[in-house]
LUMFIKOL-757215 format. One record per residue (C-alpha): x, y, z; residue in three letters. Coordinates in pm, whole numbers, padded with zeros to 5 digits, always signed. Example, Ala and Ser with C-alpha at 12.3 -4.5 7.8 and 13.67 -1.06 7.14 Angstrom:
BEGIN
+01230-00450+00780ALA+01367-00106+00714SER
END
This chain:
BEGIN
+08486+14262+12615UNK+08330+14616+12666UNK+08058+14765+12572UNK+08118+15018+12275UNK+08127+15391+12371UNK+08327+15631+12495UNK+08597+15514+12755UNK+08457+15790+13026UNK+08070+15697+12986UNK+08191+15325+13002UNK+08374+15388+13311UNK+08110+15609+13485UNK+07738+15406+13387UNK+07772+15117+13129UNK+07780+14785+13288UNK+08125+14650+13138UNK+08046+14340+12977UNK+08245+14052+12999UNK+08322+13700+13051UNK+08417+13544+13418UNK+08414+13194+13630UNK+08097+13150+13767UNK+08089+13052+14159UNK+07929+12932+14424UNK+07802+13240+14545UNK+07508+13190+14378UNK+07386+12946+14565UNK+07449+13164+14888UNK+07244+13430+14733UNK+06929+13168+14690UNK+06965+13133+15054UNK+06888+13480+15184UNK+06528+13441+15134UNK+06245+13141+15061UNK+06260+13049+14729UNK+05918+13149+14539UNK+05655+12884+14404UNK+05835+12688+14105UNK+05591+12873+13824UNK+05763+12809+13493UNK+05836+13136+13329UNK+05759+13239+13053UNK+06077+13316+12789UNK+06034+13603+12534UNK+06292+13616+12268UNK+06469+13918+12222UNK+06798+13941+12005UNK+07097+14192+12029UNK+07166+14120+12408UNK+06834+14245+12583UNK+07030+14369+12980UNK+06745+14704+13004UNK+06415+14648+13094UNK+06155+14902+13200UNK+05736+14925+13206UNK+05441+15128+13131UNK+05187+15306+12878UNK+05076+14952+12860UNK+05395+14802+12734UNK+05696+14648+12847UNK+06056+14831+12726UNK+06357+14619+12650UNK+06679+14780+12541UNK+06932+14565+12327UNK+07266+14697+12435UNK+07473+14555+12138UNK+07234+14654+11839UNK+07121+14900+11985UNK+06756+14826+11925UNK+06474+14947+12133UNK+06221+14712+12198UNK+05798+14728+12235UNK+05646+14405+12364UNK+05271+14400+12492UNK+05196+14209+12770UNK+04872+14106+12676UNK+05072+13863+12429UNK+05416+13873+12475UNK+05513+13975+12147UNK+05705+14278+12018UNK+05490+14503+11828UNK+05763+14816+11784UNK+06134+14875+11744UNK+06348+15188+11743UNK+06704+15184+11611UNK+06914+15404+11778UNK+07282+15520+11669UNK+07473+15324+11909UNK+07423+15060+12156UNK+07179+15122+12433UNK+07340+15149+12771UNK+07232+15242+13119UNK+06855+15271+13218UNK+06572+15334+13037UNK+06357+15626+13199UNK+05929+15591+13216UNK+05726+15913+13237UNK+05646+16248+13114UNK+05490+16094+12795UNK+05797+15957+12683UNK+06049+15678+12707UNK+06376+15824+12737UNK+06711+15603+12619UNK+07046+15615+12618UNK+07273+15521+12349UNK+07637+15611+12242UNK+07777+15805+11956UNK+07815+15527+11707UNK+08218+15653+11706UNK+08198+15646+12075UNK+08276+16023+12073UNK+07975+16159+12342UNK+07648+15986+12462UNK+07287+16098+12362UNK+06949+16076+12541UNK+06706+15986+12315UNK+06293+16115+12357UNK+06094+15845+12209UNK+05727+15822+12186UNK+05582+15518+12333UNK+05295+15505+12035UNK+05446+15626+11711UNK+05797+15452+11799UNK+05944+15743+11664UNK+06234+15949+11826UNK+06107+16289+11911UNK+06398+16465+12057UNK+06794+16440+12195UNK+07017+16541+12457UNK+07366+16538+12520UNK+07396+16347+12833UNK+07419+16021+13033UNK+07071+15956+13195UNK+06762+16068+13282UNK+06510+16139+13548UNK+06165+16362+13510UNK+06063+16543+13793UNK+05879+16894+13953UNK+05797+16922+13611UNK+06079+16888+13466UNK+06357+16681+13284UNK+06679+16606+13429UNK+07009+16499+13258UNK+07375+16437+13309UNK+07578+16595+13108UNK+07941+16588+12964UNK+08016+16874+12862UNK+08105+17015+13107UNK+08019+16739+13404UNK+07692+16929+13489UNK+07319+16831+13555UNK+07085+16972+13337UNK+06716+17094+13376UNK+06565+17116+13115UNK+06180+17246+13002UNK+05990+16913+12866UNK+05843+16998+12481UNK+06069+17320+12485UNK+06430+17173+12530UNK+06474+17484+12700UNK+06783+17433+12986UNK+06631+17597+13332UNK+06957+17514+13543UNK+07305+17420+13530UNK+07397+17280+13833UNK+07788+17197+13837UNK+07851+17247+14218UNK+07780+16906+14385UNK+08017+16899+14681UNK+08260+16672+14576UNK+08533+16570+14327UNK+08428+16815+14042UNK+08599+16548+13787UNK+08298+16343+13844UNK+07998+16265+13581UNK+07707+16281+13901UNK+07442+16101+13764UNK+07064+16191+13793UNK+06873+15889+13972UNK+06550+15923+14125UNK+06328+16230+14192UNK+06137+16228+14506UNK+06033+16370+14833UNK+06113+16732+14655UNK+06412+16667+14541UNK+06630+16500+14229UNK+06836+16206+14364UNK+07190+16195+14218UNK+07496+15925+14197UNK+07863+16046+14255UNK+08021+15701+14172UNK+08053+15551+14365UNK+08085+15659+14776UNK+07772+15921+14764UNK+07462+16033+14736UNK+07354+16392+14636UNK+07054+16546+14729UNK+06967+16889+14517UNK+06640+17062+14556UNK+06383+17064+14282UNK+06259+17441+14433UNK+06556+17585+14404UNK+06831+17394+14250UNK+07052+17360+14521UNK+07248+17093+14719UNK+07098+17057+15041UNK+07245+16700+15124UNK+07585+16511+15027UNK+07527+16135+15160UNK+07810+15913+15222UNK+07802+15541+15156UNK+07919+15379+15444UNK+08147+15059+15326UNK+08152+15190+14909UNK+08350+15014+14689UNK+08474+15124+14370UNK+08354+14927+14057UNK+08699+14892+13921UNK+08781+14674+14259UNK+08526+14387+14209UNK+08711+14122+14051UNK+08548+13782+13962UNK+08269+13960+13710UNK+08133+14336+13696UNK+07887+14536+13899UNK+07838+14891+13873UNK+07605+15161+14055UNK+07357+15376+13995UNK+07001+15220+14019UNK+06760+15363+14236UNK+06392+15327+14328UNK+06204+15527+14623UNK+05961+15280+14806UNK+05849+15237+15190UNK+05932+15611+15228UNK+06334+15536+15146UNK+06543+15623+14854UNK+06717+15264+14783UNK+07045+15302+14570UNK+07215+14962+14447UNK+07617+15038+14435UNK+07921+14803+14393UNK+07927+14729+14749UNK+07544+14619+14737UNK+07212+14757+14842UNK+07166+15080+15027UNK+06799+15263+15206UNK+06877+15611+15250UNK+06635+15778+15498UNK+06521+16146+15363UNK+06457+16259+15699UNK+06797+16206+15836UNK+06991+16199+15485UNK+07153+15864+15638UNK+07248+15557+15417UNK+07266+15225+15580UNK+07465+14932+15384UNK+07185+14698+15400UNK+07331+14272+15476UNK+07242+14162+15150UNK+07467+13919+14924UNK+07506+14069+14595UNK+07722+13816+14397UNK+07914+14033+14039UNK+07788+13960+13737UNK+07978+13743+13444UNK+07808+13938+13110UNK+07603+14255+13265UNK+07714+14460+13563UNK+07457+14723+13606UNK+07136+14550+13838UNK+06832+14728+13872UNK+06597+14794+14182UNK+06237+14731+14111UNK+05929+14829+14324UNK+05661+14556+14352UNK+05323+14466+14491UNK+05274+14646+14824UNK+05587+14850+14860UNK+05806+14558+14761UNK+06156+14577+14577UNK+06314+14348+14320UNK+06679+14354+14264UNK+06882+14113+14100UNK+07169+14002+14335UNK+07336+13730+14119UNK+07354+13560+13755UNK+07075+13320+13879UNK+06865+13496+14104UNK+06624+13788+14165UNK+06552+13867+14519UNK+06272+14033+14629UNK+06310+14274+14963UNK+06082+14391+15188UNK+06124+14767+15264UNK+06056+14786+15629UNK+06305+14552+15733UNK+06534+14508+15442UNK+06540+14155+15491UNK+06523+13918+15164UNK+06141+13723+15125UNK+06195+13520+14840UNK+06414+13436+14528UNK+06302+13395+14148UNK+06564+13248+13856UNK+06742+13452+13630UNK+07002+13384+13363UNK+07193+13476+13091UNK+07485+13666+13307UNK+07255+13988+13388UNK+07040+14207+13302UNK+06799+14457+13455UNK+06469+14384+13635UNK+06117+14544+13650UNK+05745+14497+13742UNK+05467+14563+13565UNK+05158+14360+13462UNK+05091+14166+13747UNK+05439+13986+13685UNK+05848+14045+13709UNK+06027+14059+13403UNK+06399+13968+13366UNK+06640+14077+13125UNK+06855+13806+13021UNK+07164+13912+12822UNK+07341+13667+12672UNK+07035+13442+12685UNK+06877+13660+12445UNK+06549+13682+12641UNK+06346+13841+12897UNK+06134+13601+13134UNK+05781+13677+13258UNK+05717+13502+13584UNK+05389+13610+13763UNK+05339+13757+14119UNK+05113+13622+14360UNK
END
């Protein structure tokens, strides 16, 4: 199966969901670092296949990508106290900051893609784009957009569009997507061999950034994993694509493939990278396991389960939280 939408913005940043053998891998992947204390987690419920996960204004953010439900749960008791329904199911990442919790769902015809403005206390939807994703940055909002394949900037409160940017340096059939913003500048994804760098001053490329070793998502065979996922920790942009992990260093605009076993995924191919305690990262690197990273060296620490095929990761709270697709359920397991 697939997740509904239309063919291009399944192609481009919807994890294609799906059924495939399970293998050993996992097991390698457990091995990269020491496993963490055995602390039971805990398992929230959450129907309509929960793969999103974000935090903050006090809450944690769960995305159902098949109902297309948008999901409030405080983590003072671990139960939901909001929902949004959006139009379509919710796909890619949901986006923290600016006062609002940004989300992406599909025409329900699978015609186009919408960004959705939701405020975290009313629950109510505020405000759409057309686009893909988005980041918020030198005061601003940032969106990929369809038509044409452009990045928007766009006024927060005003919906005014600033830019246009539709030169990226490289295959103009491309949707770039918007990642990150940091160190000055908006951090986008040209699926799925670069990296491009624009300037938040002036709106200009100043950086395309090969991915040494890239691999197309349409080659991974045995399950589904697709790019796009970025965090900026330890003074590195970290981008997770279908090849694995990468640390991009802003001062050389250099991105290292780092040795890292990321096994595909059997229900939910788009992983997450998290920043934890101290400068840490989180990324999930199979079905079963979480692996936490440390930044300096880029060497694995420790391991935390996962299930339910995929799903997306974040920290928040004092604890990770684990989407678990087909499970139904994200798991709370506290940090130390």
């Amino acid at each position: 199966m697939k997740p509904a939408g239309a063919a291009k913005i399944v192609a481009v940043v919807c994890a294609v969901v799906g059924i495939a053998a399970l293998t050993g891998a996992d097991a390698v992947a457990e091995t990269q670092g020491r496993r963490a204390p055995r602390l039971a987690p805990t398992s929230i419920s959450v129907s309509g296949f929960p793969a999103i996960v974000a935090t903050g204004y006090g809450s944690v953010w769960v995305g159902g990508h098949r109902n297309g439900v948008l999901y409030r749960i405080d983590p003072k008791t671990d139960r939901i106290t909001g929902k949004v329904a959006l139009p379509g199911p919710i796909n890619g990442t949901l986006t923290i900051g600016g006062g609002a919790v940004w989300a992406q769902s599909a025409a329900p015809d699978g015609s186009d893609s919408y960004v959705y403005r939701i405020n975290p206390f009313t629950m109510r939807i505020v405000e759409r784009h057309e686009g893909i994703t988005s980041v918020f940055g030198a005061g601003s909002w940032w969106f990929g957009s369809l038509q044409p394949t452009s990045l928007l900037r766009v006024k927060p409160n005003a919906g005014t569009i600033l830019a246009r940017i539709t030169r990226f340096g490289v295959d103009p059939n491309r949707v770039n997507i918007p990642i990150a913003f940091g160190r000055g500048s908006i951090w986008v994804y040209s699926p799925d061999d670069a990296v491009i760098r624009i300037s938040g001053a002036t709106n200009r490329v100043t950086a395309v950034i090969p991915l040494p070793g890239a691999t197309r998502a349409h080659a991974i065979t045995n399950g589904y994993l697709t790019g796009g996922p970025a965090a900026i920790v330890g003074g590195y942009v970290w981008v997770v694509s279908p090849a694995g992990l990468y640390r991009i260093d802003p001062q050389s605009n250099a991105a290292e493939l780092l040795p890292l076993t990321v096994t595909p995924f059997s229900q939910w191919g788009l992983p997450s990278v998290s920043s934890g305690p101290r400068g840490t990262l989180f990324m999930r690197t199979s079905d079963r396991v979480v692996t936490q990273i440390d930044p300096s060296s880029g060497a694995a620490l420790r391991t935390y389960p996962a299930s339910g095929g995929g799903g997306q990761t974040a920290v928040g709270f004092g604890s990770l939280w684990i989407a678990n697709a087909l499970a139904n359920s994200i798991s709370r397991i506290a940090l130390q």
